[in-house]
PyMOL commands that place a pseudoatom at each C-alpha (Angstrom):
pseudoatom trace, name=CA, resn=UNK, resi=1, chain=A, elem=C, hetatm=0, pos=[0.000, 0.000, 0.000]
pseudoatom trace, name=CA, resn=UNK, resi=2, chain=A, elem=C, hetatm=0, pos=[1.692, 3.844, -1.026]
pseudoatom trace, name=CA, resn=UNK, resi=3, chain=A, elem=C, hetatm=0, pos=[1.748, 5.992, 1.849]
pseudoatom trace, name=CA, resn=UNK, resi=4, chain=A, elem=C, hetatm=0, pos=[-0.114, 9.259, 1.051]
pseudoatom trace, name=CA, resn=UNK, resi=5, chain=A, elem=C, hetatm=0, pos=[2.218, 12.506, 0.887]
pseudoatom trace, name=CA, resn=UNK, resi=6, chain=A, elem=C, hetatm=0, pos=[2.669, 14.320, 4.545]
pseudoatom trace, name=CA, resn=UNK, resi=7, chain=A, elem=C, hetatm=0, pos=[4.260, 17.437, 3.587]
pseudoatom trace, name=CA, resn=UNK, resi=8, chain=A, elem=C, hetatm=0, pos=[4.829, 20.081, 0.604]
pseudoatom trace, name=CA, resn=UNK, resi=9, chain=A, elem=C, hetatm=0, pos=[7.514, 19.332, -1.594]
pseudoatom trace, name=CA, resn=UNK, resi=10, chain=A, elem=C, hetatm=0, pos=[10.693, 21.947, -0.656]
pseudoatom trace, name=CA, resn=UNK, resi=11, chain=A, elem=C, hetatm=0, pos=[10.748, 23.159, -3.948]
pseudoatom trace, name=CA, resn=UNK, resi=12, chain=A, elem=C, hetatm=0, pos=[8.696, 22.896, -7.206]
pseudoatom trace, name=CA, resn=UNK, resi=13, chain=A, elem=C, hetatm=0, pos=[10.065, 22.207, -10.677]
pseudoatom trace, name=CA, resn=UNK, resi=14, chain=A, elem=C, hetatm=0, pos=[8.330, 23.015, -13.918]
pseudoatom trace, name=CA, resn=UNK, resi=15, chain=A, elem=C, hetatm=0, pos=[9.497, 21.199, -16.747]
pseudoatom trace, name=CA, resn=UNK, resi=16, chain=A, elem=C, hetatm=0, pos=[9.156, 23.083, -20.202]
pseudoatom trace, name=CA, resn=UNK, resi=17, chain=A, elem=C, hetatm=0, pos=[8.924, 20.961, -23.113]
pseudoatom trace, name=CA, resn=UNK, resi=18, chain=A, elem=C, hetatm=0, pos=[9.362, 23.490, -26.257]
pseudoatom trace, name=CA, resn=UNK, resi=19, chain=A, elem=C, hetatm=0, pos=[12.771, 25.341, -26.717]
pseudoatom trace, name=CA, resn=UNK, resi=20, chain=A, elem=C, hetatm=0, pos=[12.066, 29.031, -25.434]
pseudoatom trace, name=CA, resn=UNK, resi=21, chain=A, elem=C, hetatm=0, pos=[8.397, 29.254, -27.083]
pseudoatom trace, name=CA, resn=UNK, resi=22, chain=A, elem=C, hetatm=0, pos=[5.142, 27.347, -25.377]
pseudoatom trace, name=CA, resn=UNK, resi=23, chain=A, elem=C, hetatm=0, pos=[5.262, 23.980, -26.705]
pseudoatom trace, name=CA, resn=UNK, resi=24, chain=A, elem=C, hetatm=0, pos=[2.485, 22.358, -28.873]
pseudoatom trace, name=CA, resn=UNK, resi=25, chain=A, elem=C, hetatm=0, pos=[0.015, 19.830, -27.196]
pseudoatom trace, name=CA, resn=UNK, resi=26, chain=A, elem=C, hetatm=0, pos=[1.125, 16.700, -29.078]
pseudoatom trace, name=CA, resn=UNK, resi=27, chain=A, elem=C, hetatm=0, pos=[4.780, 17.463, -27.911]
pseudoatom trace, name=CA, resn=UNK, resi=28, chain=A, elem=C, hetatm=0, pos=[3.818, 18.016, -23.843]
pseudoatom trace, name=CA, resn=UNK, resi=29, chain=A, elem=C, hetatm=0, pos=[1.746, 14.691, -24.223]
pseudoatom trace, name=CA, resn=UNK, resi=30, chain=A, elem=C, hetatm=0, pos=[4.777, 12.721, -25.725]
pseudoatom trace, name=CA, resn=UNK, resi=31, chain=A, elem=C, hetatm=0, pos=[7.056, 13.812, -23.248]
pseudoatom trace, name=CA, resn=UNK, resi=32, chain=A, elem=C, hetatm=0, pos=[4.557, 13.290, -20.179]
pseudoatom trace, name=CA, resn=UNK, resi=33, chain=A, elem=C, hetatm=0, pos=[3.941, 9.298, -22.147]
pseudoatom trace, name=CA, resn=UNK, resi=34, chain=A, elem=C, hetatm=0, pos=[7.628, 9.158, -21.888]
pseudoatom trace, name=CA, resn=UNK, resi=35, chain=A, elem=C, hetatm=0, pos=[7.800, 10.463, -18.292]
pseudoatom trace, name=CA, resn=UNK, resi=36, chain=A, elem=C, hetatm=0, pos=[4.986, 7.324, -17.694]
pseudoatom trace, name=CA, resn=UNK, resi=37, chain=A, elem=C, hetatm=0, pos=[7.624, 4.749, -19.103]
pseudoatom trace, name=CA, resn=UNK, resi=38, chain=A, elem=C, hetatm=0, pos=[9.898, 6.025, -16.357]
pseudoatom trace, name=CA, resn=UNK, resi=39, chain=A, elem=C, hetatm=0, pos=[7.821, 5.227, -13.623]
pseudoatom trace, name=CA, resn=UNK, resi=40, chain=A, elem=C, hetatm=0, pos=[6.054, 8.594, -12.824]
pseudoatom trace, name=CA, resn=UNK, resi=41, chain=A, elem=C, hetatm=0, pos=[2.278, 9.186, -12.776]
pseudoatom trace, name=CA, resn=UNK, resi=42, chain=A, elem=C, hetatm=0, pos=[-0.065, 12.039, -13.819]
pseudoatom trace, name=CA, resn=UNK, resi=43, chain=A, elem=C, hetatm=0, pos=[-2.414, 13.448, -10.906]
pseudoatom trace, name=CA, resn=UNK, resi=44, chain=A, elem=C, hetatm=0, pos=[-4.291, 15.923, -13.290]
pseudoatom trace, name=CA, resn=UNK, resi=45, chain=A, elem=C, hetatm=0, pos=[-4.204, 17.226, -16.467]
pseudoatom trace, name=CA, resn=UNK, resi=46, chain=A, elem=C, hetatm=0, pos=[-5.106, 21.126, -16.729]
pseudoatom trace, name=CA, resn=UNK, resi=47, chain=A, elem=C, hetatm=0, pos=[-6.664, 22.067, -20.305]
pseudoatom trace, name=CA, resn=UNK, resi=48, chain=A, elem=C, hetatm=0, pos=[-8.562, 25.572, -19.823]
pseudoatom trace, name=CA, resn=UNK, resi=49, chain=A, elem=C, hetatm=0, pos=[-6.989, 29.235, -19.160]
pseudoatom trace, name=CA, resn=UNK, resi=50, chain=A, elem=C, hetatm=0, pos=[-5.285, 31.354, -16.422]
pseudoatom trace, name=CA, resn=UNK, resi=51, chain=A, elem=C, hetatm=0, pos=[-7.458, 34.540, -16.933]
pseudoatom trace, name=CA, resn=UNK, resi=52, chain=A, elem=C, hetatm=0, pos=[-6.858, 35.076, -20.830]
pseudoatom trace, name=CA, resn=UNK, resi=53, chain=A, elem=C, hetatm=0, pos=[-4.099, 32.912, -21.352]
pseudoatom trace, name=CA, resn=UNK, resi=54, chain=A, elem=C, hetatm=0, pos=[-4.503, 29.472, -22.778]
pseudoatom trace, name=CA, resn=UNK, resi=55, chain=A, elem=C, hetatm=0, pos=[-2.747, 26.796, -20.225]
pseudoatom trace, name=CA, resn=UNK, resi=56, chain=A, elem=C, hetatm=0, pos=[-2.475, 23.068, -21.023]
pseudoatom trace, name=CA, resn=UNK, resi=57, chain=A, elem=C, hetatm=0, pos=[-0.001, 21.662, -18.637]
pseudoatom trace, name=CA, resn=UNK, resi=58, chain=A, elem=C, hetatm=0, pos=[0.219, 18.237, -16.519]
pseudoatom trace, name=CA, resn=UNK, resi=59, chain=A, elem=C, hetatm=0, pos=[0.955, 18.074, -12.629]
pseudoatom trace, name=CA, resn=UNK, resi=60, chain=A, elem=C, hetatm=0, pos=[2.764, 14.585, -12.542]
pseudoatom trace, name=CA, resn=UNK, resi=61, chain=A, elem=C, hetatm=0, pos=[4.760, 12.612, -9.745]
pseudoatom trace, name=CA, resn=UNK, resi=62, chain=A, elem=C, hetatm=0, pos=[7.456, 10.583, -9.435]
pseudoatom trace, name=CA, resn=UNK, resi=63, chain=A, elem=C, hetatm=0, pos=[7.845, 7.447, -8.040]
pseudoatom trace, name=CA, resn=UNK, resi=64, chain=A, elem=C, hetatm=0, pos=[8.399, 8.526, -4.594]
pseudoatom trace, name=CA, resn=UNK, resi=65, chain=A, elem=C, hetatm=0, pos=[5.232, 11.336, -4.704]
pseudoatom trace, name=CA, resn=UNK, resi=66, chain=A, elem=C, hetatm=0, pos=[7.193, 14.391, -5.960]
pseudoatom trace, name=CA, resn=UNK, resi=67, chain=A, elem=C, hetatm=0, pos=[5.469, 16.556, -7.514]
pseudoatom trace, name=CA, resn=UNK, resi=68, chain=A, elem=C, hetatm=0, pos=[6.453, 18.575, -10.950]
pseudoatom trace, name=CA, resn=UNK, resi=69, chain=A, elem=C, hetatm=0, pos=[4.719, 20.004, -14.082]
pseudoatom trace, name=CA, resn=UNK, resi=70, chain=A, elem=C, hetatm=0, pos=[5.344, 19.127, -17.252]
pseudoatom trace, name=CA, resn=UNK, resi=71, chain=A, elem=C, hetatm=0, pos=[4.121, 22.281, -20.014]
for i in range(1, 71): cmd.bond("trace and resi %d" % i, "trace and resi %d" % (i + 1))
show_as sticks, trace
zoom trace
């Protein structure tokens, strides 16, 4: 049984697929199927908009409940 996370991670990493510019979707998804094969997991998936920006990113752990974004 996984032991639920007690405590914030100490620091937060975002993980930018594209080289400088926002990266398309079918690149982010490839990279978080990839991420998968490594052993993390996705906890959500966040299509929508942050006020009127467009914002498709994923919120994924790692094997031992980290948390990081992958956009």
């Amino acid at each position: 049984m996984s032991e639920r996370k007690q405590a914030k991670n100490r620091m937060h990493l975002d993980i930018n697929v594209g080289d400088g510019r926002p990266a398309e979707h079918p690149a982010i998804d490839a990279e978080v199927e990839r991420l998968v094969g490594l052993g993390a997991t996705v906890t959500r998936k966040h299509d929508g908009s942050f006020g009127p920006w467009p914002e498709y990113h994923y919120v994924m752990a790692d094997p031992e409940g980290n948390e990081f974004c992958v956009q």
